[in-house]
Jmol script that loads the backbone (N, CA, C; Angstrom):
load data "model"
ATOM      1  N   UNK A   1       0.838  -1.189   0.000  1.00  0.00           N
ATOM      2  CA  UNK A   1       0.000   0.000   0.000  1.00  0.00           C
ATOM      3  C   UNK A   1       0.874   1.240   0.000  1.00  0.00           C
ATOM      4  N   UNK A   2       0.802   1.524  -0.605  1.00  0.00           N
ATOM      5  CA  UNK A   2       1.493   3.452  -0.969  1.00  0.00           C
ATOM      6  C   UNK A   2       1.096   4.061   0.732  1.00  0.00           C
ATOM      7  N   UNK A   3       2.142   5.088   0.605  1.00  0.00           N
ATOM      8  CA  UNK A   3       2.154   6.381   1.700  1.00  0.00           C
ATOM      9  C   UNK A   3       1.453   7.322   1.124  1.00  0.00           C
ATOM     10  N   UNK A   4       2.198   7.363   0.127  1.00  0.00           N
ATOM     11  CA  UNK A   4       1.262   9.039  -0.201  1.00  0.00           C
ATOM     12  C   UNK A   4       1.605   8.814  -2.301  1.00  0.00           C
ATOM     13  N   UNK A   5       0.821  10.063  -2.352  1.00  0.00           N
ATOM     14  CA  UNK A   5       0.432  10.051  -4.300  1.00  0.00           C
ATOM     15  C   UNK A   5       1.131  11.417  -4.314  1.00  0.00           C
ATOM     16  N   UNK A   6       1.523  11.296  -5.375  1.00  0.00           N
ATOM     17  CA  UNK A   6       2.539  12.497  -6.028  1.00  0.00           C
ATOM     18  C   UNK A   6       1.094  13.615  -6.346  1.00  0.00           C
ATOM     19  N   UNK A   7       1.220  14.444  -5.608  1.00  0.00           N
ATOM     20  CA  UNK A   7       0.692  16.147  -5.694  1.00  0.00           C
ATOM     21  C   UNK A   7       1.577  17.117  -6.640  1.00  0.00           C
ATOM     22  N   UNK A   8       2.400  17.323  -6.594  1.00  0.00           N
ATOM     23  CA  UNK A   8       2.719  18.216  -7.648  1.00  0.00           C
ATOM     24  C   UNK A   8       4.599  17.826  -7.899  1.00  0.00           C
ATOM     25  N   UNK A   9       5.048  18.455  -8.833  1.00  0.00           N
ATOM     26  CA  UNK A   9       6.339  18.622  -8.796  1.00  0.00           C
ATOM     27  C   UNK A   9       6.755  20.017  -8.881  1.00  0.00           C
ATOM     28  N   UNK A  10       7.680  20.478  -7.934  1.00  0.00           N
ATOM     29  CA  UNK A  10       7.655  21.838  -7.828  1.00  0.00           C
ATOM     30  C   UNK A  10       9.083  22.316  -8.294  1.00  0.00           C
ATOM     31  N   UNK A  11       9.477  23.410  -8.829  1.00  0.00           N
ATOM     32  CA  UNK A  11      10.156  23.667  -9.413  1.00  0.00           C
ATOM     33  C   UNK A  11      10.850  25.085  -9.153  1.00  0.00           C
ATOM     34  N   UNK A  12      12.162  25.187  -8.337  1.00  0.00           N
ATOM     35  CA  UNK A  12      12.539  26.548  -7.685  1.00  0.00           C
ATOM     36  C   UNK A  12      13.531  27.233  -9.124  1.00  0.00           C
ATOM     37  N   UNK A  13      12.865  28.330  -8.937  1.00  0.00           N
ATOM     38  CA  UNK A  13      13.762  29.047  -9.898  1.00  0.00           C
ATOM     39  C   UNK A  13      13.510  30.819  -9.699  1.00  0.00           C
ATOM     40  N   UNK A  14      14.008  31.854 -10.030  1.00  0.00           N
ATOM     41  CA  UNK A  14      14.243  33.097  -9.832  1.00  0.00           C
ATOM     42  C   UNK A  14      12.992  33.882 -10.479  1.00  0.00           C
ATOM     43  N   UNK A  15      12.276  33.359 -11.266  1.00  0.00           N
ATOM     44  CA  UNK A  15      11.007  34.325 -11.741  1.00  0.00           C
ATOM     45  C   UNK A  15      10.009  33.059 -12.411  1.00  0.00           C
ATOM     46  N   UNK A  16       8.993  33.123 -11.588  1.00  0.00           N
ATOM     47  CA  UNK A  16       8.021  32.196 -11.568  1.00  0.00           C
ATOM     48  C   UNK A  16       7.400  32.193 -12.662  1.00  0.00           C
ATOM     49  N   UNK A  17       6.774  33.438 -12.803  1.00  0.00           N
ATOM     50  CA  UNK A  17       5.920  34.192 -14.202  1.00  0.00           C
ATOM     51  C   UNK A  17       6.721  33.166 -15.425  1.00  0.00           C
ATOM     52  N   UNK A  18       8.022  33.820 -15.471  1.00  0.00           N
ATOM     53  CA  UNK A  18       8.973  33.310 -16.995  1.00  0.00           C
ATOM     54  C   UNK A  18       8.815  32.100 -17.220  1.00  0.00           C
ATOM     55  N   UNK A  19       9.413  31.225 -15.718  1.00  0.00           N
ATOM     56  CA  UNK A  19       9.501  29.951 -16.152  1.00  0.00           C
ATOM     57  C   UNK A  19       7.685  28.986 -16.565  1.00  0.00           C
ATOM     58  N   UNK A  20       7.034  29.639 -15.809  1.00  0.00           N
ATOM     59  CA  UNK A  20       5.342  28.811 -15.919  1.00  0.00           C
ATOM     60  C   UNK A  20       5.022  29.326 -17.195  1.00  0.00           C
ATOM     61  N   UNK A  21       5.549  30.576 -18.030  1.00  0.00           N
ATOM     62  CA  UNK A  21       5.220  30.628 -19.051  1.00  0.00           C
ATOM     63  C   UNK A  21       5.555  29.702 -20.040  1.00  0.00           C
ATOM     64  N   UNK A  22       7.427  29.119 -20.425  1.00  0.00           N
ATOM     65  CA  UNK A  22       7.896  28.653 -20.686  1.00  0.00           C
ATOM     66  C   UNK A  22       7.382  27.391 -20.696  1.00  0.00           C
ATOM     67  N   UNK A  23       7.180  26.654 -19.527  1.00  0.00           N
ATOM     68  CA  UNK A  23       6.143  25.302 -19.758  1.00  0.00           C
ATOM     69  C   UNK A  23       4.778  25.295 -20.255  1.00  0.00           C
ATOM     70  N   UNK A  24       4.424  26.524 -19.902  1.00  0.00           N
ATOM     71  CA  UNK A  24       2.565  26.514 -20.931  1.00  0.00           C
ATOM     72  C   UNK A  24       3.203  26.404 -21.877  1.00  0.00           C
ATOM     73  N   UNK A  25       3.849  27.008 -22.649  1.00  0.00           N
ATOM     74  CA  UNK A  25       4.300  27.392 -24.334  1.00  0.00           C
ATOM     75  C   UNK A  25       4.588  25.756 -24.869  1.00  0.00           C
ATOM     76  N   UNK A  26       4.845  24.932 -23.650  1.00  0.00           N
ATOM     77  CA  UNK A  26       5.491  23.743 -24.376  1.00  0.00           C
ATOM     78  C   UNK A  26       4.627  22.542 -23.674  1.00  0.00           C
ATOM     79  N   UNK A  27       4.023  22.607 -22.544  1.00  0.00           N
ATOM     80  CA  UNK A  27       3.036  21.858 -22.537  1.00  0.00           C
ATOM     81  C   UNK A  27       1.595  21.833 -22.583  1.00  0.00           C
ATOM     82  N   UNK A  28       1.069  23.089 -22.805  1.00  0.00           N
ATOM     83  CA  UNK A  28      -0.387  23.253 -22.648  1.00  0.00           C
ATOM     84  C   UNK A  28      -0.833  23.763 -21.155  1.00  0.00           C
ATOM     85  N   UNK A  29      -1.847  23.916 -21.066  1.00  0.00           N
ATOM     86  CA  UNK A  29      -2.060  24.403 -19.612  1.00  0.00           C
ATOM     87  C   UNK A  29      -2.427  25.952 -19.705  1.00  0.00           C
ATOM     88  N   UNK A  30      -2.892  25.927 -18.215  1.00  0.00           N
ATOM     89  CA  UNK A  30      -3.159  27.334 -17.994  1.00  0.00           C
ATOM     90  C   UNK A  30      -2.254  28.022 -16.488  1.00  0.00           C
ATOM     91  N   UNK A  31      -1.840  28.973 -16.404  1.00  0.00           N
ATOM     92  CA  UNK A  31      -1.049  29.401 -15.316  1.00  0.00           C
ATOM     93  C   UNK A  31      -2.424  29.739 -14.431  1.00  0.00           C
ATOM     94  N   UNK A  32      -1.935  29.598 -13.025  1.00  0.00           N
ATOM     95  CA  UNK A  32      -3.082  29.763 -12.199  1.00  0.00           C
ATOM     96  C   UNK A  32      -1.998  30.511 -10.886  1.00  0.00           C
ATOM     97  N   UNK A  33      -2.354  31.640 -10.158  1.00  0.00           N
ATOM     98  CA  UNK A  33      -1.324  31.404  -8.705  1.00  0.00           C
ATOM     99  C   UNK A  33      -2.102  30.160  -7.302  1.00  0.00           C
ATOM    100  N   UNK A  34      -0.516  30.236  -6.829  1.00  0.00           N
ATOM    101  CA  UNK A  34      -1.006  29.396  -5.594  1.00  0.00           C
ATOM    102  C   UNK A  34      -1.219  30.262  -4.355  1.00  0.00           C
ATOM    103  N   UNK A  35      -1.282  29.597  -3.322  1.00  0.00           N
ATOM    104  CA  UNK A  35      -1.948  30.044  -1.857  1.00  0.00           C
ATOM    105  C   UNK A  35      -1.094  31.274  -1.650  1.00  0.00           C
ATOM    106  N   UNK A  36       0.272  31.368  -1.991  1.00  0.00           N
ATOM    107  CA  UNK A  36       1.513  32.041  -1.159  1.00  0.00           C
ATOM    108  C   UNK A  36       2.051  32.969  -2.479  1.00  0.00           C
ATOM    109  N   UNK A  37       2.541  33.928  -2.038  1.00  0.00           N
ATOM    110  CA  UNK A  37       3.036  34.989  -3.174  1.00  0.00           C
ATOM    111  C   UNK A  37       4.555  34.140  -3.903  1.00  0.00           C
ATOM    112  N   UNK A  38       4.618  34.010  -5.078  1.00  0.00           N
ATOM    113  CA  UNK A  38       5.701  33.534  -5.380  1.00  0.00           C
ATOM    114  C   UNK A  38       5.673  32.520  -5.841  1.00  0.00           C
ATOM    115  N   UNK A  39       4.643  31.785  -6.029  1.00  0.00           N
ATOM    116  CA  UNK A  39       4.128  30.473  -6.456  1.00  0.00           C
ATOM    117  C   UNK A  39       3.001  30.221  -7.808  1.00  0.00           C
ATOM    118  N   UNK A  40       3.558  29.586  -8.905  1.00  0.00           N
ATOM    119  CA  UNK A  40       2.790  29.776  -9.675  1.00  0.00           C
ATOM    120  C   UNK A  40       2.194  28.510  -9.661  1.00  0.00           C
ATOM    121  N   UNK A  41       1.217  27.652 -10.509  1.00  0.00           N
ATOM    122  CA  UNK A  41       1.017  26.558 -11.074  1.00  0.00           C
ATOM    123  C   UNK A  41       0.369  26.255 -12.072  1.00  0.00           C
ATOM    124  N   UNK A  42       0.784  25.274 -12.833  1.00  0.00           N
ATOM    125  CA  UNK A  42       0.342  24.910 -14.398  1.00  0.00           C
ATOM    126  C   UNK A  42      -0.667  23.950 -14.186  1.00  0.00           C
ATOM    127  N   UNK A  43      -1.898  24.375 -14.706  1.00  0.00           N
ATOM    128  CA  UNK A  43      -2.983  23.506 -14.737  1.00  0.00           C
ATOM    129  C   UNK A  43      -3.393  22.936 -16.007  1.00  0.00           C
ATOM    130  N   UNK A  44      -4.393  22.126 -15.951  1.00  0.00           N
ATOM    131  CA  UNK A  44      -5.034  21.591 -16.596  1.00  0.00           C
ATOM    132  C   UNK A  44      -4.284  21.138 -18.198  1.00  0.00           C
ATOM    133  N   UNK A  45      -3.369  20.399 -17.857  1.00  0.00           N
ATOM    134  CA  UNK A  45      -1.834  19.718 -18.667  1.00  0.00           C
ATOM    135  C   UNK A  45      -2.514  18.134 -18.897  1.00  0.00           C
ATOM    136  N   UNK A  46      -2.893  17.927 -18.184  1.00  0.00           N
ATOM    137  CA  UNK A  46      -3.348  16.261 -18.041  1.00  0.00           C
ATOM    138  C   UNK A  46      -2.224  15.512 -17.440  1.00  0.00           C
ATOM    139  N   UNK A  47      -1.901  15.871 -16.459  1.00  0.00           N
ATOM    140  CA  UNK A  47      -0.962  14.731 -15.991  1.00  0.00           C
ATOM    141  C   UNK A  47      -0.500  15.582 -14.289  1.00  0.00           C
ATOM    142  N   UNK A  48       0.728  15.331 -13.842  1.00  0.00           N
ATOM    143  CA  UNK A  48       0.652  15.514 -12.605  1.00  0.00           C
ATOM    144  C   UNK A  48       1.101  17.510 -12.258  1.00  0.00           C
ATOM    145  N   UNK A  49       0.861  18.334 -12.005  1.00  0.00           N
ATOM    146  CA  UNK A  49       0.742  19.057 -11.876  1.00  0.00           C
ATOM    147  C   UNK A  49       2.600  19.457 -11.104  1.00  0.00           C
ATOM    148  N   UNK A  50       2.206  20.747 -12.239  1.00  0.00           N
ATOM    149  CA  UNK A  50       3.930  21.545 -12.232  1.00  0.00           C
ATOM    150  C   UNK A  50       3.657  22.735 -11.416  1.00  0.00           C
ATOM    151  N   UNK A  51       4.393  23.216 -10.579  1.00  0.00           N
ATOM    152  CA  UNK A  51       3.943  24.311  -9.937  1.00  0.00           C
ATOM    153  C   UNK A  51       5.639  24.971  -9.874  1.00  0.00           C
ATOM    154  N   UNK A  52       5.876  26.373  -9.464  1.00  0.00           N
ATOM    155  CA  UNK A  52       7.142  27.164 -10.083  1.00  0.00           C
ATOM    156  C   UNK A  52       6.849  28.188  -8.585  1.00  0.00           C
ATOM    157  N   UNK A  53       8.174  27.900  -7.882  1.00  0.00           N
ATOM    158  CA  UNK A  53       8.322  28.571  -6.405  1.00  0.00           C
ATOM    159  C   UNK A  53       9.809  29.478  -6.386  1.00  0.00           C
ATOM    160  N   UNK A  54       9.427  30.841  -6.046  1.00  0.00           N
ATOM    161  CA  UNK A  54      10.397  31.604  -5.859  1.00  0.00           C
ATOM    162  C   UNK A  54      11.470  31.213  -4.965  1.00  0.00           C
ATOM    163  N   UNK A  55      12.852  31.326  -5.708  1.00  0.00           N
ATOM    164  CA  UNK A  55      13.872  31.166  -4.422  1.00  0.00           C
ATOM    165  C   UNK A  55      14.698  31.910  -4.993  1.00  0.00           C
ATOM    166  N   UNK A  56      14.676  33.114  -3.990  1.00  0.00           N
ATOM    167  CA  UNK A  56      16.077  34.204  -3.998  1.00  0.00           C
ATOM    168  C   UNK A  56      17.139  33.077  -4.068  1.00  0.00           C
ATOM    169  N   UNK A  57      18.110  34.391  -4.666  1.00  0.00           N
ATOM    170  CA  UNK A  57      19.538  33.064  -4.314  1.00  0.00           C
ATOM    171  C   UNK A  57      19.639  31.981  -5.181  1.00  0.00           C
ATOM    172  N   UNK A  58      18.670  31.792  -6.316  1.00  0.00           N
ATOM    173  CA  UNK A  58      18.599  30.984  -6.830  1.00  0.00           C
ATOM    174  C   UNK A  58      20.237  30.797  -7.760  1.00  0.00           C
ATOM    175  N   UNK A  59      20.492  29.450  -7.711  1.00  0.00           N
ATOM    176  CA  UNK A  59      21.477  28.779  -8.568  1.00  0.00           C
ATOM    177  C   UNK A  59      21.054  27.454  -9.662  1.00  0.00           C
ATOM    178  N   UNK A  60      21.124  27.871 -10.707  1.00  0.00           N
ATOM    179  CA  UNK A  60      21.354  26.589 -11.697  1.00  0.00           C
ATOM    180  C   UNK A  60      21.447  25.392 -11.631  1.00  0.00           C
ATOM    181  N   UNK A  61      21.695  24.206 -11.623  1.00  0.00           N
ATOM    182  CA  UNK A  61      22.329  23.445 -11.961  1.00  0.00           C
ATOM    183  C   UNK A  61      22.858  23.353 -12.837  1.00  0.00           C
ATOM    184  N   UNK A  62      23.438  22.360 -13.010  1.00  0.00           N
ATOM    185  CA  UNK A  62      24.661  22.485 -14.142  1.00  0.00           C
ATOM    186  C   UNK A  62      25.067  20.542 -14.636  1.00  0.00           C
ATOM    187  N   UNK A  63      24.619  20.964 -15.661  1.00  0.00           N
ATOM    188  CA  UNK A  63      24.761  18.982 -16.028  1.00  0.00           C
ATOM    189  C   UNK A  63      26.031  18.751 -17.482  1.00  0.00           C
ATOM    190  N   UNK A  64      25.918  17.784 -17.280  1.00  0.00           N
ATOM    191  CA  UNK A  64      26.173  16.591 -15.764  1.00  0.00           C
ATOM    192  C   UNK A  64      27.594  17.213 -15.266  1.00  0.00           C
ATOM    193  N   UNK A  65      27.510  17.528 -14.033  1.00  0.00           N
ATOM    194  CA  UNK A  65      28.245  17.391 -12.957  1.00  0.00           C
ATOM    195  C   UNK A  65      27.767  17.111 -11.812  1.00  0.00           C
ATOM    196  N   UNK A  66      28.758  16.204 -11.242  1.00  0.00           N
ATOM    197  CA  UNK A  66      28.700  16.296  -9.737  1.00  0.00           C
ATOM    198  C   UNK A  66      28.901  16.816  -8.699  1.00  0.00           C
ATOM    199  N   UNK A  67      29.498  18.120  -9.067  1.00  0.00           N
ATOM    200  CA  UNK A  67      29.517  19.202  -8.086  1.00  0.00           C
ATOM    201  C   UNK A  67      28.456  20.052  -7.953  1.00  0.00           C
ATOM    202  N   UNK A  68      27.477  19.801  -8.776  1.00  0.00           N
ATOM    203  CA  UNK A  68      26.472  20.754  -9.075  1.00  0.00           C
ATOM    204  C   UNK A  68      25.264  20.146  -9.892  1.00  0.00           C
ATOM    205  N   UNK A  69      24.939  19.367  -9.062  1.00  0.00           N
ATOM    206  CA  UNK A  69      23.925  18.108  -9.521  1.00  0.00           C
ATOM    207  C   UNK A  69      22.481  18.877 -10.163  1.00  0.00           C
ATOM    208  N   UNK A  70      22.402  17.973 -11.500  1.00  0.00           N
ATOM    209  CA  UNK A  70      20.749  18.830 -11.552  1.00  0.00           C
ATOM    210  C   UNK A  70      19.501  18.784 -10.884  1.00  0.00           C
ATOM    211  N   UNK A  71      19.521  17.584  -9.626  1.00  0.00           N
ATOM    212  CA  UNK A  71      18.895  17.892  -8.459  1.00  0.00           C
ATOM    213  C   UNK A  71      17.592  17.446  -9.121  1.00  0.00           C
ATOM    214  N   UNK A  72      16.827  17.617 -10.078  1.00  0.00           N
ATOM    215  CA  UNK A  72      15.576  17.118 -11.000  1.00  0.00           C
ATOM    216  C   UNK A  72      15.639  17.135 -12.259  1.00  0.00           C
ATOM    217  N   UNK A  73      14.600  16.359 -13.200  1.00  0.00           N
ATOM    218  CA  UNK A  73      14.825  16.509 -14.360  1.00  0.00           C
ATOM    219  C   UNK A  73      13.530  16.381 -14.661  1.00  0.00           C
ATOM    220  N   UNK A  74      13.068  16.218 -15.876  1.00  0.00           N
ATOM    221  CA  UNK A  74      11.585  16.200 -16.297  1.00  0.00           C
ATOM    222  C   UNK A  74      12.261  15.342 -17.749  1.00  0.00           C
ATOM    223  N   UNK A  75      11.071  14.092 -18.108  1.00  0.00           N
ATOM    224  CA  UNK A  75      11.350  13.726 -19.086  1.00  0.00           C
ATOM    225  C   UNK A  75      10.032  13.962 -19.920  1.00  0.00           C
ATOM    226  N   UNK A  76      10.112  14.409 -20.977  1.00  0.00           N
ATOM    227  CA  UNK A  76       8.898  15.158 -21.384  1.00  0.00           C
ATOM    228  C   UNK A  76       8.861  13.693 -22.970  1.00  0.00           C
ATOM    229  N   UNK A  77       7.773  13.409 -23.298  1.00  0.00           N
ATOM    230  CA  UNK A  77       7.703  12.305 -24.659  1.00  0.00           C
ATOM    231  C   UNK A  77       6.965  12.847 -25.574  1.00  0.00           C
ATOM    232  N   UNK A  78       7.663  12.858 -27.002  1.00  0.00           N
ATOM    233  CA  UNK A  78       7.116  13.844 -27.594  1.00  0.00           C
ATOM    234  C   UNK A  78       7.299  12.798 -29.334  1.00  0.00           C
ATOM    235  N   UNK A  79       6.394  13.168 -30.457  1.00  0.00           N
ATOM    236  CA  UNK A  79       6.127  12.150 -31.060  1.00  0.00           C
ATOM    237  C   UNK A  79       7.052  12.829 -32.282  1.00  0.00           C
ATOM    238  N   UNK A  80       7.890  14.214 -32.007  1.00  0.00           N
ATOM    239  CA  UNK A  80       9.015  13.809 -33.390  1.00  0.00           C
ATOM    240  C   UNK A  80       9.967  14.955 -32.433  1.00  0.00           C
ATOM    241  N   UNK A  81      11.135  14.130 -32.011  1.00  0.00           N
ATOM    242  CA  UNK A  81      11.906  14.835 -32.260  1.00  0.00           C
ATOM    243  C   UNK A  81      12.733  16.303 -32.314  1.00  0.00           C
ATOM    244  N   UNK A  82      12.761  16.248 -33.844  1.00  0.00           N
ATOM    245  CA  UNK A  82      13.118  17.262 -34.650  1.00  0.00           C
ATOM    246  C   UNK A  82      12.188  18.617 -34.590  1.00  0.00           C
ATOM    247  N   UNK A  83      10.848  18.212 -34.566  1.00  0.00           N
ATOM    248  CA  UNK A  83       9.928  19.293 -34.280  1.00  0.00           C
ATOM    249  C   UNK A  83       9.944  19.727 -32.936  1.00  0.00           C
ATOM    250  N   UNK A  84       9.923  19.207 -32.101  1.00  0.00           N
ATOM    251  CA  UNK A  84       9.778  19.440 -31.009  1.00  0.00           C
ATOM    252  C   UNK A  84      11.127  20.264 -30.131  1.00  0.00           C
ATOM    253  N   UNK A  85      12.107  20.150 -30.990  1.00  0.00           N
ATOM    254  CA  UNK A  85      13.521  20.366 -30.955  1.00  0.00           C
ATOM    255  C   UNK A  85      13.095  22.297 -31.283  1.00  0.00           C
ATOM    256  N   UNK A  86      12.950  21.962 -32.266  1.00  0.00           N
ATOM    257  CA  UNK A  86      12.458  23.375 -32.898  1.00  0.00           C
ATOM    258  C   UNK A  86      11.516  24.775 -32.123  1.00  0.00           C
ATOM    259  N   UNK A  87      10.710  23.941 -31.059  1.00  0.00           N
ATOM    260  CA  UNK A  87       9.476  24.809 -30.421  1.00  0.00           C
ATOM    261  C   UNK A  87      10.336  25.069 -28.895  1.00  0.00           C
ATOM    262  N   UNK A  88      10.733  24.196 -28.727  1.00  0.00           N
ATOM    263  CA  UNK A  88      11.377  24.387 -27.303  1.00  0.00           C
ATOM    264  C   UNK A  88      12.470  25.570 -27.361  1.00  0.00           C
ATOM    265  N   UNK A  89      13.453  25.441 -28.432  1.00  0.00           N
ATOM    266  CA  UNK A  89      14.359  26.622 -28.530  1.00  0.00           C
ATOM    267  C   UNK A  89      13.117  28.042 -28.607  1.00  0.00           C
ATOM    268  N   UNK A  90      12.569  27.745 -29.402  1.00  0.00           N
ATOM    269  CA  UNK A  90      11.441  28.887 -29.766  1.00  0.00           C
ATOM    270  C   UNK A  90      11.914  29.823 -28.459  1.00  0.00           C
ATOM    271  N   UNK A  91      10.799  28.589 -27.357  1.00  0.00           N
ATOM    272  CA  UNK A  91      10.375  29.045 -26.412  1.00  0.00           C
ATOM    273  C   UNK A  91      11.453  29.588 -25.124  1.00  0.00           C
ATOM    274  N   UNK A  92      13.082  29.722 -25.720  1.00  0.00           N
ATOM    275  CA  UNK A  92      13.614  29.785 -24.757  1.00  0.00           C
ATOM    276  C   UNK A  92      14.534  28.722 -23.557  1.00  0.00           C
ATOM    277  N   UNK A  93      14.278  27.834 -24.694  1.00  0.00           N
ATOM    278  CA  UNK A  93      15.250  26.458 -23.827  1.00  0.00           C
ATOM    279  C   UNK A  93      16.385  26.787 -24.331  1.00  0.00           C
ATOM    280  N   UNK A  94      17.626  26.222 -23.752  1.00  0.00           N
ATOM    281  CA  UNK A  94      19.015  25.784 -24.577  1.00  0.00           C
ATOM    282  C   UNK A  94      19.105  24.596 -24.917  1.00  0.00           C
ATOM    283  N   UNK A  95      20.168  24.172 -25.418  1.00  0.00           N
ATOM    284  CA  UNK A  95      20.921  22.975 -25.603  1.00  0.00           C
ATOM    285  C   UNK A  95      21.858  22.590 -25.001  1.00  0.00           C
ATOM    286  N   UNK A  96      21.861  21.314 -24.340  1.00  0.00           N
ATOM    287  CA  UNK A  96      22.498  20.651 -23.342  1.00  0.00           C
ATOM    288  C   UNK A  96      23.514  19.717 -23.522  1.00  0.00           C
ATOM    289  N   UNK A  97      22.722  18.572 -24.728  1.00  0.00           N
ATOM    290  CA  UNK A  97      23.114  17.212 -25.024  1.00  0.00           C
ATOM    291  C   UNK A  97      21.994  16.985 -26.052  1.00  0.00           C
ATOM    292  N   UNK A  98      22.663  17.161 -27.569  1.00  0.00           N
ATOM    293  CA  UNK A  98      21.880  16.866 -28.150  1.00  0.00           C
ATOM    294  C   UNK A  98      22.501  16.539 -29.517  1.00  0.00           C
ATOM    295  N   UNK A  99      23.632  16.325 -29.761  1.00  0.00           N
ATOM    296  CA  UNK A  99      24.779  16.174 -30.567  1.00  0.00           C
ATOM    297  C   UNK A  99      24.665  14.767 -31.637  1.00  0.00           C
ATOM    298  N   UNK A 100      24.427  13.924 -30.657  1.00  0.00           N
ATOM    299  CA  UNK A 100      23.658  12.722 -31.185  1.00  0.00           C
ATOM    300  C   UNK A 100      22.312  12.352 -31.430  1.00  0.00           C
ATOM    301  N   UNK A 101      22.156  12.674 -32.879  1.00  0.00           N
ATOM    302  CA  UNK A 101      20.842  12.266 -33.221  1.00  0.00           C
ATOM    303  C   UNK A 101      19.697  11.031 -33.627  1.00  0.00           C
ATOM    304  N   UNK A 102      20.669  10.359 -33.249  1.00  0.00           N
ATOM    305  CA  UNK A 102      19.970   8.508 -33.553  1.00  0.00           C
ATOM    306  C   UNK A 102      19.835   8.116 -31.937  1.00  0.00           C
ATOM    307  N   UNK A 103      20.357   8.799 -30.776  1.00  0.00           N
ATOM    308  CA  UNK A 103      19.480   8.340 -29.484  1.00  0.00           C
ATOM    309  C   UNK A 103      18.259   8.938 -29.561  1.00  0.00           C
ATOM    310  N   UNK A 104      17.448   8.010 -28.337  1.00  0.00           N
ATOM    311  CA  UNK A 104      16.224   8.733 -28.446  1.00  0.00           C
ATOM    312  C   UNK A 104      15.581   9.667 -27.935  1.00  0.00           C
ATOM    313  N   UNK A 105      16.729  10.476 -27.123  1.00  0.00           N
ATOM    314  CA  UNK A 105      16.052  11.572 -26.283  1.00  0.00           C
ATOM    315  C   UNK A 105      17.515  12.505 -26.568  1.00  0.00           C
ATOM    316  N   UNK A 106      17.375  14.067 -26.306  1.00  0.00           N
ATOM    317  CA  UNK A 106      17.692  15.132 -26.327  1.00  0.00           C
ATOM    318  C   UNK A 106      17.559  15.617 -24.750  1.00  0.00           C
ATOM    319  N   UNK A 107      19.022  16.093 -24.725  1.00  0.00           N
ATOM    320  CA  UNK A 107      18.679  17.585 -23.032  1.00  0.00           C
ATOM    321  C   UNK A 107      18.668  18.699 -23.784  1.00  0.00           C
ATOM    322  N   UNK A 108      18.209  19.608 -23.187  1.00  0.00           N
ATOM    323  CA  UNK A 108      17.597  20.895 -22.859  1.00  0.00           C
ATOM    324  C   UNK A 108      17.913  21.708 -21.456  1.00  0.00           C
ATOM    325  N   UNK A 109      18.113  23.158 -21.033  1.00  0.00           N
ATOM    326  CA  UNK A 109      17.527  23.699 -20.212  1.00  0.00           C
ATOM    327  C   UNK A 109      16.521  24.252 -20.327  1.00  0.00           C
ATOM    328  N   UNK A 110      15.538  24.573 -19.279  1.00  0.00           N
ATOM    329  CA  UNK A 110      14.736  25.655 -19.305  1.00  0.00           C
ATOM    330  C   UNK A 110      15.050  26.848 -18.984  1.00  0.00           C
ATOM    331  N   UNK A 111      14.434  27.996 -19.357  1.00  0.00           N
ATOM    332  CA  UNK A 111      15.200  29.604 -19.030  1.00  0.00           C
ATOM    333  C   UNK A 111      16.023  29.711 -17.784  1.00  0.00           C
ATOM    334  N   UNK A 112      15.113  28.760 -16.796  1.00  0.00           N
ATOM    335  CA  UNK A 112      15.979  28.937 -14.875  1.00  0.00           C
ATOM    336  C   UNK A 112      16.936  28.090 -15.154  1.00  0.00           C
ATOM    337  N   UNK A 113      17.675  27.316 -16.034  1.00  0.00           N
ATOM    338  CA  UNK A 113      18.445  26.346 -15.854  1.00  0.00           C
ATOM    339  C   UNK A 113      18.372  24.590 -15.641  1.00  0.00           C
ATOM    340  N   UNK A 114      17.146  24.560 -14.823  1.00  0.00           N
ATOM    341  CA  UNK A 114      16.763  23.202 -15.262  1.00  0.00           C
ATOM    342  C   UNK A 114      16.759  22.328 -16.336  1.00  0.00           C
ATOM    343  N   UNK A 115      17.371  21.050 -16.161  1.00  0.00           N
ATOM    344  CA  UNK A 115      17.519  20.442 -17.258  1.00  0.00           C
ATOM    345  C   UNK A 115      16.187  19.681 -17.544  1.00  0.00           C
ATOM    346  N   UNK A 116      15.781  18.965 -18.942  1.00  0.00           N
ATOM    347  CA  UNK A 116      14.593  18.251 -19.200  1.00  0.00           C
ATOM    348  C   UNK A 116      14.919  17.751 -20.400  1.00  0.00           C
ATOM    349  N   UNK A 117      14.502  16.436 -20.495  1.00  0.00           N
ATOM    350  CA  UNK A 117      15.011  15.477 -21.913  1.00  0.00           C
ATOM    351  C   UNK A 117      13.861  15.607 -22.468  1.00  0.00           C
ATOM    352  N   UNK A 118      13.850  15.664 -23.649  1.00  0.00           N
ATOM    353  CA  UNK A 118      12.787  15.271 -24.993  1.00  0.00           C
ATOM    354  C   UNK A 118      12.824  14.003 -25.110  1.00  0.00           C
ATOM    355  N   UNK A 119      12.126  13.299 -25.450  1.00  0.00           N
ATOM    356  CA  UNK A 119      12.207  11.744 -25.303  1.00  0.00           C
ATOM    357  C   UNK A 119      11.666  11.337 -26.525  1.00  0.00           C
ATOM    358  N   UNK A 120      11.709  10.648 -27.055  1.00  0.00           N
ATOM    359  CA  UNK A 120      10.496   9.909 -28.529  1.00  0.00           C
ATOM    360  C   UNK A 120       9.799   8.946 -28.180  1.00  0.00           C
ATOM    361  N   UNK A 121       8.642   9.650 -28.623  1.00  0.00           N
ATOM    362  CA  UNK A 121       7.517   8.073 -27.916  1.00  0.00           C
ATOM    363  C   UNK A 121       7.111   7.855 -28.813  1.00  0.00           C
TER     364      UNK A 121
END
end "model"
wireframe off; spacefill off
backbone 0.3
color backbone group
């Protein structure tokens, strides 16, 4: 029997607004705020709910290293690729690891630095 069910995955980064925009643009959804100033969350995505929490002081991660672990990742499955390669820069991602194009997933950051693979499903 389970303890508990995954409620959200939350995501610290330096400007809430930017980054919850950045994931609407690439997953759908609507930005909504939460209870507390500084807190955004992405709704109605169909799946488990992303929410984006202010932290002064904020630092990057930095991949792959181990001095500076990326601490989370998001694997996002997406049905080409190449297109999808295309919308994410759009929107303000970088490039991480993506050099090889016959694996099946791609890294990315998002604007705060977080890393997130494109995956092919």
């Amino acid at each position: 029997m389970a303890v508990a069910t995954l409620g959200a995955v939350v995501l610290d980064c330096p400007d809430p607004a930017a980054l919850a925009g950045f994931y609407a643009g690439l997953l759908g959804g609507e930005i909504t705020p939460g209870e507390e100033d500084g807190w955004l969350e992405l709704t109605g995505t169909g799946g488990t709910l992303l929410a984006f929490q202010a932290a002064p002081g904020f630092v990057p991660p930095r991949w792959p290293r181990a001095d500076a672990s990326q601490q989370i990742h998001l694997d996002l499955t997406v049905p080409d690729l190449d297109a999808a390669e295309k919308e994410v820069l759009a929107l303000g991602a970088t490039v991480l690891e993506a050099d090889d194009r016959e694996r099946s997933f791609r890294v990315y950051a998002d604007p705060a630095g977080h890393p997130f693979c494109l995956c092919a499903g």
